[in-house]
C-alpha positions in Angstrom: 22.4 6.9 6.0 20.7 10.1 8.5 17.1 9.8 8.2 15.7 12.6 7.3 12.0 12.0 7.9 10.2 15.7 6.8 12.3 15.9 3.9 10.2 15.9 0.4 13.4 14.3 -0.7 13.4 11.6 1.5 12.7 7.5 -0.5 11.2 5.0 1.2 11.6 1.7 -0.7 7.7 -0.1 0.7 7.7 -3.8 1.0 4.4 -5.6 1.0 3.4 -9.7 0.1 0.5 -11.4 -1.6 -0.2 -15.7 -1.7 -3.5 -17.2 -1.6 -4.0 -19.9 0.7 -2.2 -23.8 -0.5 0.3 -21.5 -2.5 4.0 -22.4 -1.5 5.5 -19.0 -2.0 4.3 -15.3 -1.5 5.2 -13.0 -4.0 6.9 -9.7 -2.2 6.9 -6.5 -4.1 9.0 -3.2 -3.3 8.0 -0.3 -4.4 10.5 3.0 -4.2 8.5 6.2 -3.6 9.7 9.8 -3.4 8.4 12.4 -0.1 6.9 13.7 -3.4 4.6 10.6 -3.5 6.3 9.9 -6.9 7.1 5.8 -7.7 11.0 6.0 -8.5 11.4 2.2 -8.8 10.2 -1.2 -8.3 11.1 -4.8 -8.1 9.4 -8.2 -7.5 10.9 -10.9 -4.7 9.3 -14.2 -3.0 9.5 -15.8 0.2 8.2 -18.9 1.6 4.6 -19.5 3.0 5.4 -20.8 6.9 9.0 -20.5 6.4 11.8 -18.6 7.7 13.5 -16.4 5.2 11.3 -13.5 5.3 14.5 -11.1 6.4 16.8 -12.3 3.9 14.4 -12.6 1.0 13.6 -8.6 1.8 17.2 -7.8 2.0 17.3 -9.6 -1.4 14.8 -8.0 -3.0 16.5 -4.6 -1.6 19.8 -5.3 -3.1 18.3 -6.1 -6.2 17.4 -2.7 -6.4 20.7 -1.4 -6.7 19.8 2.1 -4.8 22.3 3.5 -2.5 19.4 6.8 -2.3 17.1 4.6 -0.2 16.2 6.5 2.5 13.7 3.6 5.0 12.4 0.6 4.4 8.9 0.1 5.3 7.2 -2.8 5.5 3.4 -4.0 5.6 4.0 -6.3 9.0 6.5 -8.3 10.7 5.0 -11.3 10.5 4.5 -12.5 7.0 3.4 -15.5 4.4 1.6 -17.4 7.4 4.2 -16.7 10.2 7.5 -15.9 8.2 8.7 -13.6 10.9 10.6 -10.4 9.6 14.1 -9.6 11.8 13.8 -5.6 11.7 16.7 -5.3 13.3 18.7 -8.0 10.9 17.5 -6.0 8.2 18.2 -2.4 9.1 22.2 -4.1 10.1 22.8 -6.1 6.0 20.6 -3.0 4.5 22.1 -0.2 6.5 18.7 1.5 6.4 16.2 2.1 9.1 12.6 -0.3 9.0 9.6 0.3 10.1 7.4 -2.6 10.1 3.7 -1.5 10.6 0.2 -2.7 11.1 -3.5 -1.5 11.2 -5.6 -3.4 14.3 -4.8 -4.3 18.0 -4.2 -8.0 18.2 -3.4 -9.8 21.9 -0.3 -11.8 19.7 0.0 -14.8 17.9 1.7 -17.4 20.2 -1.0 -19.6 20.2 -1.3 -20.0 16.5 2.0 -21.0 16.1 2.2 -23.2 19.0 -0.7 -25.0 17.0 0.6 -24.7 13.1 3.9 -25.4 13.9 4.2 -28.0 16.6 7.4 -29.4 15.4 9.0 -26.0 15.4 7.1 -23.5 17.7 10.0 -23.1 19.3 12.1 -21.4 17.0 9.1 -19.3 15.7 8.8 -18.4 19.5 11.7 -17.3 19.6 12.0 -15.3 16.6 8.2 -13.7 17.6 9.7 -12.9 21.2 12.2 -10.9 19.7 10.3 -8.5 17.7 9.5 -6.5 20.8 6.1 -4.7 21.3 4.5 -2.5 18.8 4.6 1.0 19.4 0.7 2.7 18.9 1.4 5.8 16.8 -1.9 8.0 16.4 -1.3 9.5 12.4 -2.4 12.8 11.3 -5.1 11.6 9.5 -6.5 10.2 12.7 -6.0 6.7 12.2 -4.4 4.8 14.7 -1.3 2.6 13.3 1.1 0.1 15.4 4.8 -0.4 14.7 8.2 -2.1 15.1 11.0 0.1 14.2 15.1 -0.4 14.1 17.3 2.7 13.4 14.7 5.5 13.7 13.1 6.9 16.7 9.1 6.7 17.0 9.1 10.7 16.5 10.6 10.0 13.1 9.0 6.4 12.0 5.7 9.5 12.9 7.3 12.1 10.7 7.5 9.6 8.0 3.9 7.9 8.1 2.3 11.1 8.0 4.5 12.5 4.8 3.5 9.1 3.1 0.1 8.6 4.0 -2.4 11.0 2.1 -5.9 8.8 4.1 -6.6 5.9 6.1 -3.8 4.3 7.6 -1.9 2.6 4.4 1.0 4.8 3.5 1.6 5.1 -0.4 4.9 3.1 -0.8 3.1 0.2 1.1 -0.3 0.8 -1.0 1.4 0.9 -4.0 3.3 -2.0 -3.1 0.8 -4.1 -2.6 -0.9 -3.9 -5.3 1.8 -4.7 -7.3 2.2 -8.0 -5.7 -1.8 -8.7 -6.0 -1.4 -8.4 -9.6 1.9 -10.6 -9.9 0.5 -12.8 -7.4 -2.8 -13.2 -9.7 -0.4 -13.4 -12.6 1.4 -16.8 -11.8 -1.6 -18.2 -10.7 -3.2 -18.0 -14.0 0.5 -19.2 -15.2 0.5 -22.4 -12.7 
C-alpha cells in the first residue's frame, strides 16, 4: 500500500506495551487513528517479558484487526517488554505496511544490559539488536526532537507523518492513545491475578 504521509485520510494503526516489573507478559494495545486524529479501531495483544516474539505478536495483533485501510504502523520502540526486540523490517514484509518504530531520548545503546540479563543468550539478542540499524534524529514541528527506525517509508515521510499525528510534545496520538489503553488493561489483569 503507497504511503501517503500528508493525507488527512491516511490510518496509522499505533502499537504501544505496558507490564510492571515480575509480570510474565506485557499487554500490547493497537490503536487505529485517522490523519483526522479520529480512533477508528482498536485491539488488545501480549508479548513476552525478555522474550523474543515481539514481531510476530505485533503482526498478530495487526491481523486481528482485520483492516486492509491501514496505512503505517507505528510503534512506541523497538525494543520492548525488557529486551523483546521488534524486526521492523519482518513486520513491514508479513504486514505489507511501512513501520516506524520511535523513541523520545538519546541513549549510547543497550549491549551491555543484555550481555548482563541475558548471559545465556546475549548472543542472539545481539544479533537481533545489531540489526535494527541506527536511529534516525528527526527534529518535529513542534520542536521536539524524536529518534526512529523505519522500513518501507523514507525519513521525509516517517517526518510528514509524526508531525500530522503529533498535536505537542513528542508522543504522536495513535501511540498516546495506545498506551493508555494498555496501562488500563495492564492494571485490569493485575487486579484480576
Amino acid at each position: 500500500m503507497a504511503l501517503h504521509s500528508r493525507k488527512k485520510g491516511v490510518r496509522v494503526l499505533g502499537v504501544a506495551e505496558s507490564f510492571k516489573p515480575g509480570d510474565a507478559s506485557s499487554v500490547l494495545a493497537g490503536v487505529v487513528m485517522r490523519g483526522d486524529l479520529v480512533v477508528d479501531g482498536a485491539e488488545l495483544g501480549r508479548t513476552s517479558v525478555g522474550g523474543d516474539d515481539a514481531t510476530a505478536r505485533i503482526c498478530s495483533l495487526y491481523k486481528r484487526l482485520k483492516r486492509n485501510d491501514v496505512n503505517a504502523i507505528v510503534v512506541s520502540g523497538c525494543v520492548l517488554s525488557l529486551y523483546n526486540i521488534v524486526d521492523a523490517d519482518a513486520l513491514a514484509a508479513k504486514t505489507r505496511a511501512p513501520v516506524l518504530c520511535l523513541t523520545y531520548r538519546e541513549s549510547s545503546g543497550i549491549e551491555e544490559s543484555i550481555r548482563r540479563r541475558f548471559p545465556d543468550r546475549s548472543e542472539g539478542k545481539l544479533r537481533a539488536y545489531r540489526g535494527l540499524g541506527a536511529r534516525k534524529r528527526l527534529m518535529l514541528a513542534s520542536g521536539k526532537p524524536v529518534f526512529v527506525r523505519t522500513s518501507g517509508m523514507s525519513d521525509g515521510q516517517a517526518l510528514d507523518l509524526l508531525n500530522l499525528f503529533t498535536l505537542q510534545g513528542s508522543v504522536p496520538e495513535p501511540v498516546r492513545v495506545a498506551k493508555i489503553l494498555a496501562r488500563a488493561a495492564s492494571r485490569r489483569s493485575s487486579r484480576r491475578g
